[in-house]
N, C-alpha and C positions, 0 to 999 in steps of 0.2 A: 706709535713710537716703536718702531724695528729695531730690534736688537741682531747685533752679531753676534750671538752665545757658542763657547767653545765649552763641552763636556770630556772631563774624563771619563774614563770605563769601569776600570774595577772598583767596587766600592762605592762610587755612586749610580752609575747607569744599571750595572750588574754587580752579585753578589757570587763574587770566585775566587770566594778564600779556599773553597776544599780541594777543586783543582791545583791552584797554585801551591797547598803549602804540604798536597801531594809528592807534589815533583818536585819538591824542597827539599823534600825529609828524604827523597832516592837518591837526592845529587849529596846530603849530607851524608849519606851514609854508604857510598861511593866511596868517600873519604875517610870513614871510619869515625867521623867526628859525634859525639854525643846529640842525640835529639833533644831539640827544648819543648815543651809542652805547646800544646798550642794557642796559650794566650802570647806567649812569646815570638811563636811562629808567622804570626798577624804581618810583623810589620816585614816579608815578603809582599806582600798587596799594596801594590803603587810604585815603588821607587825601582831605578835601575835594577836589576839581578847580582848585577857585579857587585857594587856597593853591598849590597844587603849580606853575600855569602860570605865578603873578607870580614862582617861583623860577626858572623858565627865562625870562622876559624880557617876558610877556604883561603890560599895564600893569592896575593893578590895577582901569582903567574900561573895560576890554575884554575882563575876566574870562567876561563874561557871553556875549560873542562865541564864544569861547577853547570856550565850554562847547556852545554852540549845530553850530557844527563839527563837535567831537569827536562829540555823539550825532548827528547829521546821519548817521554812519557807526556809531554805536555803537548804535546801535536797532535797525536791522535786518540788521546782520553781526554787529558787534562781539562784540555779545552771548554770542552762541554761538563766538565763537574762543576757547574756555574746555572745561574738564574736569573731572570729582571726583577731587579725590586719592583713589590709590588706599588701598583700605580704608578708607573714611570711613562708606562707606554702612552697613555692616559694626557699625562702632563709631556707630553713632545706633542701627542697632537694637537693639543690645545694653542702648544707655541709655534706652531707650524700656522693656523687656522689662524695666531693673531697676525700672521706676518713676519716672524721672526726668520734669522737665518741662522740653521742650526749644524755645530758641526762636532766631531770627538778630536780631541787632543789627548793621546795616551801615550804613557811610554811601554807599553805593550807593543810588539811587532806587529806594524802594521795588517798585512794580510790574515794575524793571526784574528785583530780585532775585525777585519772586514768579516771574517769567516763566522767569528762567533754574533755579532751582529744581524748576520743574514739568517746568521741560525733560528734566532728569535724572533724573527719579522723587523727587527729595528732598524736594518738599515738607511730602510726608503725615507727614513724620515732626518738624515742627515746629508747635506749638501756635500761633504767630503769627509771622508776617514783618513787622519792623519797620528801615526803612530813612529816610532823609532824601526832603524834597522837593521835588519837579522847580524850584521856585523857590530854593531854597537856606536857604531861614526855617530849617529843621532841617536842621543838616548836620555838628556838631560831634558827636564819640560821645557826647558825655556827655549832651549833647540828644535823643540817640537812645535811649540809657538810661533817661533819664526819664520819657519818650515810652513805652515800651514798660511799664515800672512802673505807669505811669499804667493802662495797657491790660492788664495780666496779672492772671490771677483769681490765683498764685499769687505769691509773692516768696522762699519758703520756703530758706533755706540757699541764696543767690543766689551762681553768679557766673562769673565770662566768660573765654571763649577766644580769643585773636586772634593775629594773629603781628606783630603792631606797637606801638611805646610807645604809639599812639593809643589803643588797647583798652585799657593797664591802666590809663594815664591817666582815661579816662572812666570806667571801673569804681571807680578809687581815690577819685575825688569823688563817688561816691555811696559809700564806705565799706565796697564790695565787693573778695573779693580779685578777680584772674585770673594763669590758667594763660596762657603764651605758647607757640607751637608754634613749631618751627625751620624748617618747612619752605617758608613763606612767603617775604614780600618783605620782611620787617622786620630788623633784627640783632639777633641773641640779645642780645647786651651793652645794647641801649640799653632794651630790654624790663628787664632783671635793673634797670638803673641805673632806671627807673621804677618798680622797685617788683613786680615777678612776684614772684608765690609760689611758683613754679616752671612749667620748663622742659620741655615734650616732644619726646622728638626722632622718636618713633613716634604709630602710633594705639594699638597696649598701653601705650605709656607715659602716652597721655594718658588711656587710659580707667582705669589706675589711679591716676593724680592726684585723677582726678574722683571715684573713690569712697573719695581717701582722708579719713579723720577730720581734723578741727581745720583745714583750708587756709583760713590766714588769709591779713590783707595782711601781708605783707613786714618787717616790725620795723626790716630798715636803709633802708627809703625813705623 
């Protein structure tokens, strides 16, 4: 049974929240805006940049500033103040060995996630990297999704990993299920209330998800 699995990055493939909520706290303070703690700072990891900075006080015509700071420091540090969770690498190749076809869907810049991927030995093990772009035209998952469908020789029994409502979100509008994993930056509950098909709280739990029969979307979402 092949699957078409589409992974996100941060949060579930790799863990870069210290990168990211680095070059968070440079672009908010750029602005002179108050720093929030960093259980608050979290929810940087995953979703657009823009979104995220006008909920901390960045106006929404100086998003693009907001964003210009952050990678100012997030290109050539940031990037790598990140990690693979452990046993990840473990459970790709596993899914690789059973025949899967495996790919990232991030809304992370592309090249930035090819970079950091390569950095860790992971790339080889995904059929395509597909990420948003350095202008923001593509940045929402579901555009990402699209984007990647467009690009994939397969579609076959589709569907995606992430640890945020964002992933199931953008998976559910293309009428894909997804698995959400605990281990990220997202909350179990808001994934479940979006609609997961189910919950990982390991990489054996997710790699049996992934091979189990019938994971559909969700029936009460």
């Amino acid at each position: 049974m092949a699957r078409t699995i589409l992974f996100d990055l941060d949060g579930t493939i790799t863990d870069s929240g210290e990168g990211i909520m680095n070059c968070a706290e440079l672009a908010l303070r750029h602005f002179g805006l108050p720093i929030p703690d960093r259980a608050a700072m979290r929810v940087f990891v995953g979703p657009p940049l823009d979104e995220t900075f006008m909920k901390f006080g960045v106006p929404a015509d100086q998003t693009d500033e907001a964003i210009r700071v952050y990678r100012s420091r997030y290109i050539p540090i940031g990037k790598f103040e990140n990690s693979p969770y452990p046993g990840v690498e473990d459970l790709l190749a596993r899914l690789k060995a059973q025949g899967h076809t495996l790919f990232i869907a991030t809304s992370k810049p592309e090249q930035m996630s090819v970079d950091i991927l390569e950095h860790f030995g992971l790339a080889k093990y995904f059929d395509r990297i597909c990420g948003a772009t350095m202008d923001g035209s593509r940045s929402k998952k579901a555009d990402i999704i699209t984007y990647l469908l467009q690009c994939a020789d397969t579609t076959a029994d589709a569907i995606m990993v992430g640890d945020t409502a964002y992933d199931v979100i953008g998976a559910k509008a293309h009428g894909m299920p997804a698995i959400g994993v605990s281990w990220g930056y997202g909350k179990v509950e808001d994934m479940e209330a979006a609609g997961a098909a189910g919950i990982a709280h390991s990489m054996d739990e997710l790699f049996d998800l992934l091979n189990k029969e019938g994971v559909v979307l969700n029936p009460l979402s």
